[in-house]
N, C-alpha and C positions, 0 to 999 in steps of 0.2 A: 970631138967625142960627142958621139947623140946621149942624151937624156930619155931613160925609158918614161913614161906614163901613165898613169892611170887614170881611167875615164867613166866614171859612175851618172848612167842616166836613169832619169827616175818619170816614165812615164805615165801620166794620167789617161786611161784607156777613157772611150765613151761607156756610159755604165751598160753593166752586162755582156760587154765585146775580151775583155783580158783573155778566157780562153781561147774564143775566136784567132783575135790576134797573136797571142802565141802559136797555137795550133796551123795557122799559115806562113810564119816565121819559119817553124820547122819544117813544114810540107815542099817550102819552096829553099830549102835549103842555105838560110842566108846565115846562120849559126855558125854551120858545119862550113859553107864558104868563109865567111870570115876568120874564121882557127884554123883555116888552111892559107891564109896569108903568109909571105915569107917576114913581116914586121910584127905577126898576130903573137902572142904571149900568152892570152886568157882571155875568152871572149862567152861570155854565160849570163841568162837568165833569171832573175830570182822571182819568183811571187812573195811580196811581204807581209810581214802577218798581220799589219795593219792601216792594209785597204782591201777592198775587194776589187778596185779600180785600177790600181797601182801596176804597172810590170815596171820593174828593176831590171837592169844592165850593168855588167861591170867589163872592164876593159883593160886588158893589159898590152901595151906597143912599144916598140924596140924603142921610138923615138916621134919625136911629135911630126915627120915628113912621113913616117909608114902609118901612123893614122891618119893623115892628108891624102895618102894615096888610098888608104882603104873609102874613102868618098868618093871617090872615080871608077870603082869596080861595078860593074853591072849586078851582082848578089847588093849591095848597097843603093842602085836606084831601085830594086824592088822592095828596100827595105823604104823607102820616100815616102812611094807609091801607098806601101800599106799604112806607116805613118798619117796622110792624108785622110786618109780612109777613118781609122779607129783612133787616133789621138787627139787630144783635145790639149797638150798640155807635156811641155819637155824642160827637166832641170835639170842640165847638166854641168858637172863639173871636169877638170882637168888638173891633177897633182903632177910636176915634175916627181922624178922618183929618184933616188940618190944610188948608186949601184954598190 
């Protein structure tokens, strides 16, 4: 039996880039591909109210192999790519989830 997931990342943008990078997140559609995964469950954005640096990610996956496969999708190297680009800075966690 897989275990679903949850995956909270909390990234440190370069200062003055968070809309930037979200606003290319969305344009190149890595969002909208990832919640179209057949493992995807909840895949969203947040800005938090305390940073202006900060983009947040939450994550929900059937099982910790359909978020292993979600790292081998091409919407996912673009998302590297932009990572590279505008992050300075990634904490991520991983909770088993009890069904």
């Amino acid at each position: 039996m897989d275990t679903p997931i949850l995956v909270t990342v909390r990234y440190t943008v370069k200062p003055g880039k968070r809309e930037e990078l979200y606003r290319k997140i969305v344009e190149q559609h890595i969002d909208v591909d990832s919640r179209a995964e057949a493992g995807n469950r909840k895949y969203d954005y947040y800005l938090p109210l305390d940073s202006e640096n900060d983009l947040c990610l939450l994550e929900l996956w059937t099982s910790a192999q359909a978020q292993k496969e979600h790292g081998k999708t091409p919407h996912y190297q673009l998302l590297t790519q932009l990572k590279e680009q505008y992050v300075e800075n990634a904490q991520i966690q991983i909770y088993p989830l009890a069904e």
